[in-house]
C-alpha positions as CSV (number, residue, x, y, z in Angstrom):
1,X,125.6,-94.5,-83.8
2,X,126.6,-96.7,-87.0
3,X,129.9,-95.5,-88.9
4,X,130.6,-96.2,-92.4
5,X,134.1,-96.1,-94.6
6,X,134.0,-95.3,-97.7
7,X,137.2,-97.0,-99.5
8,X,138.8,-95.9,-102.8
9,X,137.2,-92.2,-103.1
10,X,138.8,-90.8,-106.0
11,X,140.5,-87.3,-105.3
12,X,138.1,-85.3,-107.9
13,X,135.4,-87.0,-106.1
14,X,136.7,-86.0,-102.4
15,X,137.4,-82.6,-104.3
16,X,133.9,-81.5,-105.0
17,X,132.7,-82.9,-101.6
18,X,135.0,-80.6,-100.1
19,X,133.7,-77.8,-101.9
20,X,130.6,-78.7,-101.7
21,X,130.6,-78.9,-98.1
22,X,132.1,-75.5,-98.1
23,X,129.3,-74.2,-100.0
24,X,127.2,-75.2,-97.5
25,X,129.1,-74.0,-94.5
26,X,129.6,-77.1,-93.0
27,X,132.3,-79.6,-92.8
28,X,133.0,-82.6,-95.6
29,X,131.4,-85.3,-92.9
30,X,128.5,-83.5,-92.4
31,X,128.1,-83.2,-95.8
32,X,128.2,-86.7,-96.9
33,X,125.3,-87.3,-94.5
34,X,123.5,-84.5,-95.7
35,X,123.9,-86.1,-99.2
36,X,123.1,-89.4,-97.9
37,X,119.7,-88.5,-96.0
38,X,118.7,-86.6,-98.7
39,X,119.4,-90.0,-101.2
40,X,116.9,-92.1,-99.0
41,X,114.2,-90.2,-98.0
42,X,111.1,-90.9,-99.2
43,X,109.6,-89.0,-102.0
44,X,105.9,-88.7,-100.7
45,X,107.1,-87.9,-96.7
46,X,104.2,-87.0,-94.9
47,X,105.6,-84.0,-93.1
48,X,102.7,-83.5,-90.1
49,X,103.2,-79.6,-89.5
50,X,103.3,-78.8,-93.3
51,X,99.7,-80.5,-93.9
52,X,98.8,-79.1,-90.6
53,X,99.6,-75.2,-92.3
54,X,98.3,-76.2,-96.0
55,X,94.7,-77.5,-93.7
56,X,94.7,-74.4,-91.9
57,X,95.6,-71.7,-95.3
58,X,92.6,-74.0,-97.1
59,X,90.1,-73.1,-94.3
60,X,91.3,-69.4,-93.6
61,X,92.8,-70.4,-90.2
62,X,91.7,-70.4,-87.0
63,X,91.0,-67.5,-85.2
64,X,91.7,-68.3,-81.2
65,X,90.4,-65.8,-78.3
66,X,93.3,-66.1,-75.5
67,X,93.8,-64.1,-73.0
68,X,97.0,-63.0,-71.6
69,X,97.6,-63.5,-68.2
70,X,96.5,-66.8,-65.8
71,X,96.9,-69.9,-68.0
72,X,93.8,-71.7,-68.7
73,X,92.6,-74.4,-66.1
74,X,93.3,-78.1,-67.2
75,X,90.2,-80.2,-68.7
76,X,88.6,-82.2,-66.6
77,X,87.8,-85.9,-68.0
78,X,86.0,-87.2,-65.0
C-alpha cells in the first residue's frame, strides 16, 4: 500500500489533528486518511445499495413469500 510524508506540519496544525482524531476515537493516522478520502471522493458517488433502498421506499417495497426451512432449489438455465 502507497505511504505518504507529510514534511513541515506546523504544530497547531498536528494539534487539531490530534484532537480531531481524538474526537473521532481513532488514532491521528487514521484520521488523516479519513480526511483525505473524504477530500477526493466524488460528489455525485453512485452508492448502489442507497438507490437500491430509495427504488424500493418509491415503489412500497417488495413483499417476498419465503419459507423457513429447506432452501429453495437452484434455477435451472438449461
Amino acid at each position: 500500500m502507497p505511504a505518504v510524508v507529510i514534511r513541515n506540519l506546523s504544530d497547531e496544525t498536528h494539534r487539531a489533528l490530534k484532537r480531531r482524531a481524538a474526537e473521532h476515537g481513532r488514532s491521528t493516522e487514521a484520521e488523516i486518511r479519513a480526511i483525505l478520502d473524504s477530500a477526493v471522493a466524488p460528489a455525485d458517488r453512485l452508492r448502489i445499495g442507497s438507490e437500491l433502498a430509495a427504488f424500493g421506499r418509491r415503489f412500497g417495497g417488495v413483499d417476498l413469500d419465503v419459507e423457513r426451512g429447506e432452501p429453495p432449489e437452484p434455477a435451472d438455465f438449461e
